[in-house]
C-alpha positions as CSV (number, residue, x, y, z in Angstrom):
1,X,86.4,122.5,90.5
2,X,82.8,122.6,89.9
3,X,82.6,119.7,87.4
4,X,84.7,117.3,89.8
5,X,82.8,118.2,92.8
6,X,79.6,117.9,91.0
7,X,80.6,114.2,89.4
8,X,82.2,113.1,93.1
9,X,78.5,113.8,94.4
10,X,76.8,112.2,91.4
11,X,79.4,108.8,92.1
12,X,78.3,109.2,95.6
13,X,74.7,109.6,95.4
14,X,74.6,106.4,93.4
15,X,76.7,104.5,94.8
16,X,74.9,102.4,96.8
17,X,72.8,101.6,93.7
18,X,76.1,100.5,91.8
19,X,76.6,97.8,94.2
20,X,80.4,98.2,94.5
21,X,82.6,95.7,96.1
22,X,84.2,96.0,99.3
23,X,86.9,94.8,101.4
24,X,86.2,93.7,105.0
25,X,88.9,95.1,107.7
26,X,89.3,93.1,110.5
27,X,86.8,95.7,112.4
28,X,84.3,94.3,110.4
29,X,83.7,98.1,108.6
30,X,83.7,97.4,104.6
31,X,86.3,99.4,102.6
32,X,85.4,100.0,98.5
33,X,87.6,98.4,96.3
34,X,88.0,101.5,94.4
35,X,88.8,104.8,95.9
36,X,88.5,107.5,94.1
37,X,92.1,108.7,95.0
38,X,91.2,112.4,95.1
39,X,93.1,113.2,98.0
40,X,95.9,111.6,100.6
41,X,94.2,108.9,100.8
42,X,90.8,107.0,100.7
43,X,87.6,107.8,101.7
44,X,87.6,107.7,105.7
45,X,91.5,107.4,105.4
46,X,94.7,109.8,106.4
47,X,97.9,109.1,107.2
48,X,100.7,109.8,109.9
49,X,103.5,111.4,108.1
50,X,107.1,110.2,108.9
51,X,108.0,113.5,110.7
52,X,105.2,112.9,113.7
53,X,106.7,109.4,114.6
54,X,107.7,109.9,118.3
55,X,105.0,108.9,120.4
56,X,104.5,112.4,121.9
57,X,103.8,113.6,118.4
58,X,101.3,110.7,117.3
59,X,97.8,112.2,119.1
60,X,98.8,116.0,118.6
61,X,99.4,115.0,114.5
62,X,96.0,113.1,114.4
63,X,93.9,115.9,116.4
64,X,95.0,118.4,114.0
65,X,94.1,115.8,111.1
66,X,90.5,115.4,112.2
67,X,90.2,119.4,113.0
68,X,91.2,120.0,109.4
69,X,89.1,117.4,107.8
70,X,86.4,118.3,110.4
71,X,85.6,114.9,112.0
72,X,85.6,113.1,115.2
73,X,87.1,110.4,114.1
74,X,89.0,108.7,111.4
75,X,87.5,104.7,109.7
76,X,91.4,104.4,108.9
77,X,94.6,106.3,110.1
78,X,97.9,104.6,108.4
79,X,101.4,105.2,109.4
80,X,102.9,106.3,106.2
81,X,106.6,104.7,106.2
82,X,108.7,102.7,108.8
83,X,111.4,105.3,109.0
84,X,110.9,107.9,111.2
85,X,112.5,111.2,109.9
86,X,113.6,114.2,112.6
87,X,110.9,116.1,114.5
88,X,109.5,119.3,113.7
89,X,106.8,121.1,110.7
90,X,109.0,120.9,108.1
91,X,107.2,118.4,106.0
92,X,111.0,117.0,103.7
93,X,114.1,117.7,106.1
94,X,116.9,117.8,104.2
95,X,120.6,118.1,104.4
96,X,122.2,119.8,102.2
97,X,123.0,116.7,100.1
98,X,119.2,116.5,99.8
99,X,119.2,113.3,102.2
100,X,116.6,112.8,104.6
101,X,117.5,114.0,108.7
102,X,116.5,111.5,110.4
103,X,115.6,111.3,114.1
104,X,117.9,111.5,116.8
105,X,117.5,109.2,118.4
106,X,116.1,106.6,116.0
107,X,112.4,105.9,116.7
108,X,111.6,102.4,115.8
109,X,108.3,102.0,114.4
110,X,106.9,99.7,116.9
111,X,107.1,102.7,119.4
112,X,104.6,104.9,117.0
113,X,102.5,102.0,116.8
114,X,102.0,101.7,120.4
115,X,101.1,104.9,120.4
116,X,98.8,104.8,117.3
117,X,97.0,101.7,119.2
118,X,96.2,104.1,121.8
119,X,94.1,106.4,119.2
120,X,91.9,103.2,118.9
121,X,91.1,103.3,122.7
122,X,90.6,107.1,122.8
123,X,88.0,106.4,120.4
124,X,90.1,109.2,117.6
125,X,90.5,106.2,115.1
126,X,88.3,103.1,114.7
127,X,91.1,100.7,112.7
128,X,94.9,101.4,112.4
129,X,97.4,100.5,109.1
130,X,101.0,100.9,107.7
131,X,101.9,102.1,104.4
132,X,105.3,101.0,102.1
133,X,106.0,98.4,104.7
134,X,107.5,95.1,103.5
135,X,106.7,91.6,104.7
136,X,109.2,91.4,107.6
137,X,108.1,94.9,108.8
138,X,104.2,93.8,108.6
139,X,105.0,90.6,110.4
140,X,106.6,92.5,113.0
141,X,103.8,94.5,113.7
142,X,101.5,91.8,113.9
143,X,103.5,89.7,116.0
144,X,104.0,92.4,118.6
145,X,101.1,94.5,118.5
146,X,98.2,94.9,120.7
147,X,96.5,95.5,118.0
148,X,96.9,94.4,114.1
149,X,97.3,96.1,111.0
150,X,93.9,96.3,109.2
151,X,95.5,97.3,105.7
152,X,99.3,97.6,104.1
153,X,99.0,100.2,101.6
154,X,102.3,100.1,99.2
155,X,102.7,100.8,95.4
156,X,101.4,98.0,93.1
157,X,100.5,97.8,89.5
158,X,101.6,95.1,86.8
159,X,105.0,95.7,86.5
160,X,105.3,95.5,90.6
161,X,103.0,93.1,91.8
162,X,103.8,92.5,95.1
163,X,102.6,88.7,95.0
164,X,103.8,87.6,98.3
165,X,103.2,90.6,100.1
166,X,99.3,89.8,99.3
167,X,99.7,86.2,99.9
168,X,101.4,86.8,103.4
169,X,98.5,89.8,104.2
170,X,96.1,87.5,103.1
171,X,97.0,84.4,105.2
172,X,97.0,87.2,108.1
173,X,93.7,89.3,107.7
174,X,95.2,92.7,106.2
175,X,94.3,94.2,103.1
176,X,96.3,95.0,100.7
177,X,95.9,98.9,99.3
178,X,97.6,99.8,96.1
179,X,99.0,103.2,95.2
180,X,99.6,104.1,91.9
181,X,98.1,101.0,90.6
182,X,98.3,102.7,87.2
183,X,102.5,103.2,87.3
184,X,102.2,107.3,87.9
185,X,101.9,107.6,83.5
186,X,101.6,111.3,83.9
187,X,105.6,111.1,85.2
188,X,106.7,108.5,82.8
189,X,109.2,110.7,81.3
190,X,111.1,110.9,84.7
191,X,111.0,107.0,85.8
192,X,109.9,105.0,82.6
193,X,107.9,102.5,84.4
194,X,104.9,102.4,81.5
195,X,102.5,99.2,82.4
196,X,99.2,100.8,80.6
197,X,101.7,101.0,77.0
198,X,102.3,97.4,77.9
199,X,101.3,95.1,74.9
200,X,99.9,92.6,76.3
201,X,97.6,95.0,78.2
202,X,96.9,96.9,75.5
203,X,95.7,93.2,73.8
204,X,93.3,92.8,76.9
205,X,91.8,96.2,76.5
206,X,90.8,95.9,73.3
207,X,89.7,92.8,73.9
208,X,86.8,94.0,76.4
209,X,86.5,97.0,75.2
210,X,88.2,98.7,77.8
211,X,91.0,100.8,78.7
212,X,94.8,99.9,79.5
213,X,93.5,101.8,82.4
214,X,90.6,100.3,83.3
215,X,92.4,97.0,83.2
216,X,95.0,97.2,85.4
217,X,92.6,98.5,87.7
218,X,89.8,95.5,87.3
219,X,93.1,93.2,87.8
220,X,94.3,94.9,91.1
221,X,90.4,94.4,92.6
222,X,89.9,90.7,91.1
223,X,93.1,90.1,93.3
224,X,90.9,91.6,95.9
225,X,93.2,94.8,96.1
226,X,91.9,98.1,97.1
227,X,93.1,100.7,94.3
228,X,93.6,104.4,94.9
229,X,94.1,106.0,91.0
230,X,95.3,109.4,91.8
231,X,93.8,112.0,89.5
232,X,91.8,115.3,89.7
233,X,90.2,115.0,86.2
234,X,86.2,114.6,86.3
235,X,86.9,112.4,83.2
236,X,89.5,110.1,84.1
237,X,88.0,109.9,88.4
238,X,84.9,108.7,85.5
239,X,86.9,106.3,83.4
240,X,88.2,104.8,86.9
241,X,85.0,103.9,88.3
242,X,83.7,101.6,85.7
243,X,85.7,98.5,86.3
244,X,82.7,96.2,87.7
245,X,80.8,95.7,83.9
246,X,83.1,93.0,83.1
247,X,85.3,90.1,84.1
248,X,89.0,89.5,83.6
249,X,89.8,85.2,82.5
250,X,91.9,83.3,84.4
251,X,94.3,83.6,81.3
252,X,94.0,87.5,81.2
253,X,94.7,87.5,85.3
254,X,97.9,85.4,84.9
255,X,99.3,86.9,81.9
256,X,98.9,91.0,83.7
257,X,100.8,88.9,86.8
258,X,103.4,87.2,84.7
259,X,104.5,91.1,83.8
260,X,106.0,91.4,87.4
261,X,109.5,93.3,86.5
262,X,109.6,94.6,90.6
263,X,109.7,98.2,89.3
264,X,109.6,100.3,91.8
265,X,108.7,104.1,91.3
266,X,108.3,105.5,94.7
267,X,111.7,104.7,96.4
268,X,112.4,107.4,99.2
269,X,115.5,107.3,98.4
270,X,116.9,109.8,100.5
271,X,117.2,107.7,103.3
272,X,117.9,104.5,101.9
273,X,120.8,104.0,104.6
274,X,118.9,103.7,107.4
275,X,118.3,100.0,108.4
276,X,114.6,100.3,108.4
277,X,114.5,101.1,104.6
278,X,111.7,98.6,103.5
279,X,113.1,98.4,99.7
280,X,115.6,96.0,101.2
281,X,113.1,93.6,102.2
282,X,110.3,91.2,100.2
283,X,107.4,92.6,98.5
């Protein structure tokens, strides 16, 4: 742990002299296009999990957030999925077919988010955001809330590119945050998704002297997505970071886009029957 917690202080300490771009949220604060995915989420950024979705549950689960991170407030606090799943500190409830027990009665997620809204006033959050919700369920939000969704964070990398979803965020002021924007490779064996084995990627790489990585990263932020690469390796948190030394073409852009197969990795599955499931819905 000492070699990642040195290099994450060497990144930091010069990060203002790499002159990274940002994202700006509709609270004006600028969000890096590259997180360095060490943790639950970005820098600044936590989430509400889908067990603490009843509004009584929705300050207590954020207080104990900035208590453990040691803060007095959060830049970004996302609700992590539309479907609210039964109360309680057990983090996966499960029946024993290994589905999902959901609440009783249903919370719908405009509820939490009236709640979540009211973090903002208490001063506990300074922007609010959904995760893994589809265009429907974002529109929703921003049609009826007080108010609006600064970022969407759902999975995107070539082979799921979520083109609409960042048109329709884009046309509305929320930015688009990717999650395994590199297709999860260390759990290939167990899904087969495989974008950075993709040929044509692979021809791009070499190309710029660059990664299949590095890549599919540089496309995601040229797209003017914010990429979160999950990984605890000083070396590959290293390889991550230098995506701004070069430029994809047009041509390069449109061919990584034209891979689209809407493979999906990160399904929650186990509560796919509930009508709130966003996998139903347009990415």
């Amino acid at each position: 742990m000492t070699r990642l917690t040195n290099l994450l202080r060497h990144i930091s300490r010069h990060a203002p002299n790499m002159a990274l771009p940002a994202a700006t949220l509709r609270t004006g604060a600028r969000m890096p296009l590259l997180g360095l995915g060490t943790g639950p989420g970005s820098v600044g950024t936590w989430q509400l999990w889908n067990t603490r979705h009843h509004p009584d549950d929705v300050l207590p689960a954020c207080q104990r957030s900035l208590t453990d991170l040691g803060l007095d407030y959060l830049d970004l606090y996302l609700m992590h999925f539309p479907v609210a799943w039964t109360r309680g500190d057990v983090y996966y409830p499960k029946d024993e077919n290994g589905r999902a027990v959901l609440a009783t009665p249903d919370v719908p997620f405009m509820d939490t988010w009236k709640s979540m809204e009211k973090l903002v006033d208490a001063g506990l959050v300074k922007a609010i955001g959904v995760s893994n919700f589809n265009i429907s369920q974002m529109e929703e939000v921003l049609t009826n809330g007080r108010i609006k969704p600064a970022v969407n964070q759902v999975e995107s990398h070539p082979y799921l590119v979520c083109s609409k979803l960042l048109k329709c965020a884009a046309d509305n002021n929320v930015i688009i945050t990717a999650f395994s924007p590199l297709g999860r490779p260390g759990e290939e064996s167990l899904h087969g998704v495989s974008p950075l084995k993709d040929p044509k990627v692979v021809s791009i790489a070499e190309k710029h002297k660059k990664t299949p990585a590095q890549v599919c990263l540089r496309w995601q932020v040229q797209r003017g997505v914010v990429v979160v690469p999950k990984s605890t390796s000083p070396a590959r948190i290293l390889e991550n970071s230098q995506i701004f030394d070069f430029q994809l073409s047009t041509e390069d852009m449109e061919t990584i886009s034209g891979l689209n197969k809407d493979a999906r990795i990160v399904k929650f599955g186990m509560c796919d029957d509930h009508p709130q499931w966003p996998f139903n819905g347009e990415f």
